[in-house]
C-alpha positions in Angstrom: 16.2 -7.5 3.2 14.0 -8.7 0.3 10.9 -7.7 1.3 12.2 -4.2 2.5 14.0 -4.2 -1.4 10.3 -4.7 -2.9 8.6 -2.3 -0.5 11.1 0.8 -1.2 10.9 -0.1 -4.7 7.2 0.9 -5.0 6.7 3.8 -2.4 6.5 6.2 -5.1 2.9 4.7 -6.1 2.2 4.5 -2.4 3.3 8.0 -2.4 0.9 8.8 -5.7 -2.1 6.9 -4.0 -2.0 9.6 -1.4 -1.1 12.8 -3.6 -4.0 12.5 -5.7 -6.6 12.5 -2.4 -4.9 15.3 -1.1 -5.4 17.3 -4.3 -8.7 17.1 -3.5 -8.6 17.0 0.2 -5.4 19.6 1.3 -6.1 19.1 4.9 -5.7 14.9 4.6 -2.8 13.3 6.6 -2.5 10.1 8.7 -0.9 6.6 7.8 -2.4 3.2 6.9 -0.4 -0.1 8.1 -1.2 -2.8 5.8 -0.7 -6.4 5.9 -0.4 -8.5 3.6 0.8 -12.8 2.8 3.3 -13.9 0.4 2.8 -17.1 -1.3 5.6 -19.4 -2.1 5.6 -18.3 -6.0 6.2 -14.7 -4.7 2.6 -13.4 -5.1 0.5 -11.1 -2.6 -2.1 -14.0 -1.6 -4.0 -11.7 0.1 -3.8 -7.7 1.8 -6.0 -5.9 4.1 -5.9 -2.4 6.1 -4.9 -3.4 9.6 -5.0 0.2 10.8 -5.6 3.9 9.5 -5.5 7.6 10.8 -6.6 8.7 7.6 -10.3 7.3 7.4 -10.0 7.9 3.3 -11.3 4.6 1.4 -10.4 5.6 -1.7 -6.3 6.3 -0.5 -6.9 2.7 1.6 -8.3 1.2 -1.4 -5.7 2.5 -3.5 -3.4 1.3 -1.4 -4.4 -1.8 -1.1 -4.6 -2.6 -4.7 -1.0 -1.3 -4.9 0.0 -4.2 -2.9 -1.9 -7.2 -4.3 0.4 -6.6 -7.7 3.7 -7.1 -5.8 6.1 -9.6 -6.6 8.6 -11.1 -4.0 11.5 -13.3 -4.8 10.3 -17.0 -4.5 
C-alpha cells in the first residue's frame, strides 16, 4: 500500500514524460514497465526499462529519471 501511495502520487510526471513526446510525435502510444530497488533509507538504488511498446528513448529516459528521485517510507 506504500509503494502503490508513492507511485499514484507521481503519475502526473509520468504522465508529462509522455505528453511532451507526443507533441512532437501525435501517432506515439505504447507502455514502459519499469523496475526498480528500494534501499532501506527509502531511496531508488537503482531503475531500468524492463519492457516497452513505445521504442521512444527520450519518454524511457524520462521515465526513468522520474523514478530514481522517488522516496519510499523507510
Amino acid at each position: 500500500e506504500q509503494i502503490r501511495r508513492v507511485v499514484m502520487a507521481h503519475t502526473g510526471a509520468l504522465r508529462a514524460c509522455y505528453e511532451s513526446e507526443a507533441q512532437r510525435n501525435p501517432g506515439l502510444k505504447g507502455g514502459v514497465t519499469v523496475q526498480w530497488q528500494i534501499d532501506q533509507g527509502g531511496s531508488v538504488s537503482g531503475a531500468t526499462v524492463q519492457s516497452s511498446s513505445l521504442a521512444n528513448p527520450r519518454v524511457e529516459g524520462c521515465v526513468l529519471r522520474q523514478v530514481k528521485t522517488w522516496r519510499f517510507p523507510t
